[in-house]
N, C-alpha and C positions, 0 to 999 in steps of 0.2 A: 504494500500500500504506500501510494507518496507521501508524503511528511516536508513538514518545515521542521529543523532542530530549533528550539529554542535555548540559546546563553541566558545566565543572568545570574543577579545574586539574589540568595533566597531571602534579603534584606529589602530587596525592593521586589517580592511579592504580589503586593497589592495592584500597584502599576504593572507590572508583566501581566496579572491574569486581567486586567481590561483588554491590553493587545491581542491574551491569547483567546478572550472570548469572542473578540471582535474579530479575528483569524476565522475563528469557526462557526460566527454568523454569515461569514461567506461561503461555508462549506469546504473552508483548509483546515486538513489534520497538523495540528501544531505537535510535536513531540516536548515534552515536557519532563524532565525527570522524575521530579514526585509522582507524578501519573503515571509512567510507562514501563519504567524499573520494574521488572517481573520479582515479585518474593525467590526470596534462594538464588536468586542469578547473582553473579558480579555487574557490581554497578557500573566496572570499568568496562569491562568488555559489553557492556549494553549500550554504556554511550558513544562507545568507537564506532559501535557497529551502525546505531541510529546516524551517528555523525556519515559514515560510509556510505549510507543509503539516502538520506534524506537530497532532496532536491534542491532545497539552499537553508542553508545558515544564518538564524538571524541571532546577533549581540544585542544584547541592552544592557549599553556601557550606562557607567554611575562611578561613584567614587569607591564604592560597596565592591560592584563588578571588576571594576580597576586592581580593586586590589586584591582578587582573590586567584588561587594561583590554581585551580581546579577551571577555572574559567578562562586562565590562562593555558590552560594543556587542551581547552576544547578549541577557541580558534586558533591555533597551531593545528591541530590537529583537522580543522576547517580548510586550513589552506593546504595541508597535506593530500587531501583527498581531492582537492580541486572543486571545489564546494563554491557556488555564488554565496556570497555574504554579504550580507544587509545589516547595515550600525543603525539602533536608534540611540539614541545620544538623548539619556533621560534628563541628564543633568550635565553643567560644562563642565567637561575633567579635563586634566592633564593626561593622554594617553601613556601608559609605562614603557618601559624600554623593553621589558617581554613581549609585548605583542604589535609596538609599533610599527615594526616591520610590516608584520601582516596585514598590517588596516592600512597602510600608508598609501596615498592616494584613492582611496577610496570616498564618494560621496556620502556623508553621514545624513538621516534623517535629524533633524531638530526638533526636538519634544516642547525642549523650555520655549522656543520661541514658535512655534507651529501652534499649539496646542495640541491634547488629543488627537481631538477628532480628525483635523488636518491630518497628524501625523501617522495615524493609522491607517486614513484613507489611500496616503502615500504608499505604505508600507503593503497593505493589499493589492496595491496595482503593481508593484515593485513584483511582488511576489506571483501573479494570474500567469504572466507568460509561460512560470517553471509548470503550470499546474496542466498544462498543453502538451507536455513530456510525457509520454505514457512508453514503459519499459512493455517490450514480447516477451511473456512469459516462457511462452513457447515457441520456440525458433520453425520450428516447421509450420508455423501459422502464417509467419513471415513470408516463407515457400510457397505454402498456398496461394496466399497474396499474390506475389510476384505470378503467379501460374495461374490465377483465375479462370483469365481471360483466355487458355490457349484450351484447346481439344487433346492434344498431344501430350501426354506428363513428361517432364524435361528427362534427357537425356544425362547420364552421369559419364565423364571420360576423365583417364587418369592422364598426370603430367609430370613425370617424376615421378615426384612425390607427394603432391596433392591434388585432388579430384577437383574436377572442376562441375560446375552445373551449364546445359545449354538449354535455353527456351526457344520456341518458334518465335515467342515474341521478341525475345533480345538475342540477336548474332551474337553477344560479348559475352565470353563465359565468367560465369559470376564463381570465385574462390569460394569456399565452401570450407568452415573454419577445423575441422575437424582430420584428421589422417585416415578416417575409414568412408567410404564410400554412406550413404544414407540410407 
């Protein structure tokens, strides 16, 4: 399922879950740690994984968040994965030298001077295009796809060492990720 990750410090609470409820009156699943952390899992390996998966990364930098260094290992770990990341900037900080790298050039939303409602409304439009991204579960749907439209099922031919696909629709044999034939 798609996900927005959501940073923050559990200090400014109150503010994150207006964003995160505002997120999900548009019908975006916000990941959230108190909410998603499965009992008995490790918490570390949940939110690598959420971070891994999720479609983009949003921060709600604070002085709170600035300073916390579990917040600092998520966006490092945001731009490790190559993750879009969206700053809302609840309040004006000094960005720290752990993570200024990572935000550096980045456009920040402005809470304090936006307001809310602005700043959310930003933050939801920022965020719609990720939600257009839909991952193939299953790769041979993909195949179907591509093969709809023909009468013929594609031909497979080897080349080397990797099989290729050919359609009636498309002359260009399409590489076929695998070593073994389909």
């Amino acid at each position: 399922m798609s996900h927005f990750f959501i940073s923050y410090s559990r200090r400014d609470l109150e503010i994150v879950d207006k964003y995160v409820h505002a997120l999900a009156e548009m019908g975006m699943n916000a990941w959230v740690d108190r909410e998603d952390i499965k009992v008995g899992n490790s918490w570390r390996v949940q939110i690598v994984e959420a971070i891994d998966t999720c479609d983009a990364f949003v921060f709600f930098l604070s002085s709170n968040s600035a300073a916390s260094a579990n917040v600092h290992k998520e966006v490092i770990l945001a731009q490790d994965s190559g993750r879009p990341t969206y700053v809302v900037m609840l309040e004006v900080v000094r960005l720290p030298a752990a993570i200024r790298y990572q935000l550096a050039g980045l456009q920040f939303i402005n809470a304090p001077l936006l307001g809310f409602e602005k700043s959310a409304q930003i933050l939801i439009d920022a965020l719609k295009p990720h939600l257009k991204k839909r991952r193939i579960k299953n790769p041979s749907s993909k195949l179907n796809w591509l093969f709809r439209a023909s009468t013929s099922p594609p031909s497979i031919r080897k080349n080397k060492n990797n099989f290729w696909l050919s359609s009636p629709i498309s002359p260009t044999p399409i590489p076929h990720s695998s070593a073994s034939p389909i």
